[in-house]
C-alpha positions in Angstrom: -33.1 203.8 116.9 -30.6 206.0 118.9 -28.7 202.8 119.3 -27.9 202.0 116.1 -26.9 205.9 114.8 -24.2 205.6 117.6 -22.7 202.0 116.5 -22.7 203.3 113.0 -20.2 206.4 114.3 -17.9 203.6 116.0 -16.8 202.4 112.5 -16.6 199.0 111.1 -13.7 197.8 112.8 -15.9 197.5 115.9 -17.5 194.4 116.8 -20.9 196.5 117.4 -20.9 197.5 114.0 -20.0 194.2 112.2 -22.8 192.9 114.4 -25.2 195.1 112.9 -24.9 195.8 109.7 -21.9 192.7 108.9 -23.7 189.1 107.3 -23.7 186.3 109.3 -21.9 182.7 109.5 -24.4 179.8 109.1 -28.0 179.2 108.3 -29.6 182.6 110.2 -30.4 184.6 107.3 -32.0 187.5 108.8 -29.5 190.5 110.3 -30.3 194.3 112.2 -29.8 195.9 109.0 -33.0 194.1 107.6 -35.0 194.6 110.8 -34.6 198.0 110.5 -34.8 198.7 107.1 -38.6 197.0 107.3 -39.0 199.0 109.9 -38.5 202.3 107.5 -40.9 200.1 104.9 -43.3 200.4 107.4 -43.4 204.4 107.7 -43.0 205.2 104.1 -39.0 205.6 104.2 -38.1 202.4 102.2 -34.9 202.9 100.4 -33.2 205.9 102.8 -29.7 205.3 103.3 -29.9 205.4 107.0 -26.4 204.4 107.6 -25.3 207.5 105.5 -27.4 209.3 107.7 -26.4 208.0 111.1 -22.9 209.6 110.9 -24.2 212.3 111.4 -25.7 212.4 115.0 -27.9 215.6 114.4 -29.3 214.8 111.3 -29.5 211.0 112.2 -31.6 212.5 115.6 -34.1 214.2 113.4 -34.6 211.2 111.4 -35.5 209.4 114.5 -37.5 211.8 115.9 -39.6 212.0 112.1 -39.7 208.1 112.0 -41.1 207.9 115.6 -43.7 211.0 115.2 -44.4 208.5 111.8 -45.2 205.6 113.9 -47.3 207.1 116.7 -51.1 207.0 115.9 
């Protein structure tokens, strides 16, 4: 989840970013965004504005480090 906290910071004019968070052309219906937002579904965080939170890189590494510690058994 590292990843996507630092192609957040590169701003939207990136192609990274539009990749990730941008809708796309055609019939695919399913984007990163979504991936990783039932991903946070699936710890308990559904509904945290993890973009917000990925601009800033040391709260956006604590988040990571909670939803990993979240997923471990």
């Amino acid at each position: 989840m590292s990843f996507e906290g630092n192609v957040i910071r590169m701003g939207e004019k990136r192609n990274a970013s539009r990749i990730l968070v941008g809708k796309p052309l055609g019939k695919t219906t399913c984007i990163w965004q979504d991936d990783i937002e039932k991903g946070l579904k699936g710890v308990g965080w559904e509904g945290t504005d993890w973009i917000h939170v990925a601009w800033y890189r040391s709260k956006w590494r604590a988040f990571v480090n909670t939803v990993l510690n979240l997923r471990v058994p």
